[in-house]
N, C-alpha and C positions, 0 to 999 in steps of 0.2 A: 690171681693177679687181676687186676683192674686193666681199663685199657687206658692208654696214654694220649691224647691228643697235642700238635701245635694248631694254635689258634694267630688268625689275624682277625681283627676289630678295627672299628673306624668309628673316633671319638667326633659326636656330631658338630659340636664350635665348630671345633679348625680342624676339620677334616684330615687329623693327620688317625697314622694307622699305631695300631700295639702288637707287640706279637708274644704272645703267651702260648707256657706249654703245661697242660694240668690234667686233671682227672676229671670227674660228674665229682667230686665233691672239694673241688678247687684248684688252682694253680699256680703259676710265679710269670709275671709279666718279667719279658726277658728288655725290650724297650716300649717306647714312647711313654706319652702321658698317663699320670696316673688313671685308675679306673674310678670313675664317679658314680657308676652304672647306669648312664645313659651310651654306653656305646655300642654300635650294633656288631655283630658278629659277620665277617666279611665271608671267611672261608675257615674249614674244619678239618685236617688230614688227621686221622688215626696214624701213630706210629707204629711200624711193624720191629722185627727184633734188628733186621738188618739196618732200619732207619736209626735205631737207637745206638749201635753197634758206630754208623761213621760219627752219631754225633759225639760218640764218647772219645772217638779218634780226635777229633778236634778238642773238647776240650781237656786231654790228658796233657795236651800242647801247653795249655796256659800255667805258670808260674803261682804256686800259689804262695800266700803267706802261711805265717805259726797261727792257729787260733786267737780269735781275741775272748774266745770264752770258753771251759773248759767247763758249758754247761750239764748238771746234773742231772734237768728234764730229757735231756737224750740218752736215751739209753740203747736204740739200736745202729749200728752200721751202717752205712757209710757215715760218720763224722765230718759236715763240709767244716773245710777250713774258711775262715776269717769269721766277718763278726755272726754274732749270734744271732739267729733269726728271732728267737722268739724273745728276747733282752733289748737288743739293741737297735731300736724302733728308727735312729736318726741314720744308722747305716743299709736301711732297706726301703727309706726315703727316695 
């Protein structure tokens, strides 16, 4: 297994922050501005099992919908539900 990090950054314009949670070979900004890759990286936590553990407590809470893609390229486990990551380019806008 790989390690997990959450990431804050501070996008230099407008100063606002992102907060992204990925690996050394990428991630999923969770809000702010998109990444242009001029943003600096503010602060770095490694997630441990028990960090990972409340965060899934929170989001087993959230409501999901039916798939919007019951795409073929996936082929292993977990299945997220709604649109397709790697398809549906305007819903991960």
């Amino acid at each position: 297994m790989s390690d997990v990090y959450m990431e804050v950054y501070q996008e230099p314009r407008s100063e606002r922050v992102q907060l992204a949670i990925g690996d050394d070979t990428g991630g999923y900004r969770i809000f702010g501005p998109k990444f242009l890759g001029e943003s600096r990286l503010l602060r770095r936590a490694k997630l441990t099992a028990g960090d990972v553990g409340q965060i899934r407590y929170y989001l087993d809470k959230v409501e999901t919908e039916t798939p919007a893609c019951t795409c073929a390229d996936i082929d292993t486990p977990p299945y997220v539900p709604g649109p397709c990551l790697l398809h549906d380019r305007e819903a991960i806008s």
